[in-house]
VOGU-3710 file (C-alpha; in Angstrom, 3 decimals, decimal comma):
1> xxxxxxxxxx> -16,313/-13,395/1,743  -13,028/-11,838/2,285  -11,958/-8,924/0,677  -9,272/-9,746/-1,870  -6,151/-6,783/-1,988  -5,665/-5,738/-5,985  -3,257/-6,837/-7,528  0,100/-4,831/-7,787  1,993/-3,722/-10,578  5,249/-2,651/-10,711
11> xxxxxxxxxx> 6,308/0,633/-13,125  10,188/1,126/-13,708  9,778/4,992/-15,609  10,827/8,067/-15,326  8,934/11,270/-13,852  7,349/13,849/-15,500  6,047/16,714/-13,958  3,062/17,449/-15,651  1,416/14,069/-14,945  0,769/13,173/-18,492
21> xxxxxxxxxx> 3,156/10,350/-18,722  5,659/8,276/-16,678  5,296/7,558/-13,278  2,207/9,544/-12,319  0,527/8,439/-15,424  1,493/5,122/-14,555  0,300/5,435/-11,163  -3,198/7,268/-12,029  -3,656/4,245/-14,755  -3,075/1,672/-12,770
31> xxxxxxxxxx> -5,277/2,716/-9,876  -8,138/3,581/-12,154  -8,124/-0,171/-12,896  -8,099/-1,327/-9,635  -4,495/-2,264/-9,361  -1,870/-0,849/-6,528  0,991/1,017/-8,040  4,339/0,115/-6,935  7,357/2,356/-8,685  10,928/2,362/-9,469
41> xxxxxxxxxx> 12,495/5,599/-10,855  14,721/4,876/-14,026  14,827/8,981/-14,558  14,076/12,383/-13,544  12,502/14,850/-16,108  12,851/18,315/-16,839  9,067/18,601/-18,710  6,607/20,651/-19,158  3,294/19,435/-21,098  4,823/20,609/-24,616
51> xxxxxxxxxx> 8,079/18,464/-23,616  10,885/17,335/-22,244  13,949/19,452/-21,890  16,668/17,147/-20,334  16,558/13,458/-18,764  18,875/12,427/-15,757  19,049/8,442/-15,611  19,104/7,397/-12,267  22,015/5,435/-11,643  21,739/1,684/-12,325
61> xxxxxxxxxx> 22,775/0,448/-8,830  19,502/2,931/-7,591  17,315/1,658/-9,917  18,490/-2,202/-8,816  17,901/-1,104/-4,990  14,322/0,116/-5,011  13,099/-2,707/-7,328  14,732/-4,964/-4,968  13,335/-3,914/-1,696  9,904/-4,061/-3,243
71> xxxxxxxxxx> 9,765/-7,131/-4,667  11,078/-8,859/-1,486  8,264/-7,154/0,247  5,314/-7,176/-1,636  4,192/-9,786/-4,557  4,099/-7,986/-8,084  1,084/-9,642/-10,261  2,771/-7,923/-13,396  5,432/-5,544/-14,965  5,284/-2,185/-17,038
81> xxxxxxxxxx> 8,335/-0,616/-18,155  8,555/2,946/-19,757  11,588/5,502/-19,874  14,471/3,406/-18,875  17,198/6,067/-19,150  20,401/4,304/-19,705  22,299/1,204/-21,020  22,865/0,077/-17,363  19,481/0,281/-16,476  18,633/-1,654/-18,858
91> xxxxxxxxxx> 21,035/-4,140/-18,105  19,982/-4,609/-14,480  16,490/-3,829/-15,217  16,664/-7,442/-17,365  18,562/-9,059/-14,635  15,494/-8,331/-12,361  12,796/-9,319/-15,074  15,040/-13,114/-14,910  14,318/-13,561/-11,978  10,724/-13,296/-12,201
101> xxxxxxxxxx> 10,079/-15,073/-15,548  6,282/-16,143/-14,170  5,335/-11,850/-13,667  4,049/-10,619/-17,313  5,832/-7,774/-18,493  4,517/-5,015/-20,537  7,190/-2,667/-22,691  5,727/0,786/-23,641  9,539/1,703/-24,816  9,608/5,529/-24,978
111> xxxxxxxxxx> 11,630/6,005/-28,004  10,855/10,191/-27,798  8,921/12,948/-25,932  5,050/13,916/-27,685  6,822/16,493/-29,729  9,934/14,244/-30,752  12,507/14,951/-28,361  14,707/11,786/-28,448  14,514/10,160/-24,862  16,623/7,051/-26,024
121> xxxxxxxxxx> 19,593/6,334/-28,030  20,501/3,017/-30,381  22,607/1,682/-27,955  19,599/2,097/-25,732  17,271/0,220/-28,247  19,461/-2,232/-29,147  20,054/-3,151/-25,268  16,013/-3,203/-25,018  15,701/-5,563/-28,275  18,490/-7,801/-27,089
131> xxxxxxxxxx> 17,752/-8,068/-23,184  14,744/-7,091/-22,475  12,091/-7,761/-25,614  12,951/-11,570/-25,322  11,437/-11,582/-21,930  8,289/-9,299/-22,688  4,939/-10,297/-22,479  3,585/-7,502/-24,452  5,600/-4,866/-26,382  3,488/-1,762/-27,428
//
């Protein structure tokens, strides 16, 4: 029997340099289930483990080239989408999502840091609730 390569799932988050969320979370979780991790940075963290100090969105167009590349490369078996970091990101990060409407998608919006700091604003949310909950599989 041929060995069958895991599936892949695709994480559109920020960093954080402590591991204990984001990407490297993302990436540790995912291959502790078996899955490959495939990323897009939305955002770049100043963090440490008691929180975050400033967020720099990455810019939209960025965000739109890496997930772009990947997908026409590799074949995503689902979605997860954390830290977004701006309105346009979210904009283009739906546009994407459309054109896989067969992928599941997961939503783990990350409204603030473990210790409150806000990491998203209402335009932010209200982007996420119009464009991109409608499309979700599962929102946490």
């Amino acid at each position: 029997m041929a060995n069958q390569a895991p599936p892949s799932v695709l994480t559109f988050a920020g960093t954080d340099p402590s591991g204990g969320a984001g990407l490297q979370a993302d990436i540790l979780t995912f291959a502790s289930i078996g899955c490959h991790p495939l990323s897009v940075v939305t955002a770049i963290t100043v963090q440490d483990t008691r929180g975050v100090d400033s967020v720099l969105a990455m810019d939209a167009d960025w965000v739109n080239d890496q997930a772009r590349a990947i997908l026409e490369d590799v074949q995503v078996s689902a979605f997860k989408l954390g830290l977004l970091g701006s309105v346009e990101n979210i904009a283009v990060i739906a546009e994407i999502m459309a054109d896989y409407p067969d992928v599941p998608l997961l939503i783990d919006p990350i409204l603030t840091s473990g210790r409150g700091d806000d990491l998203t604003n209402d335009d932010m949310m209200d982007a996420m609730i119009e464009l991109l909950f409608p499309q979700a599989t599962l929102i946490t």
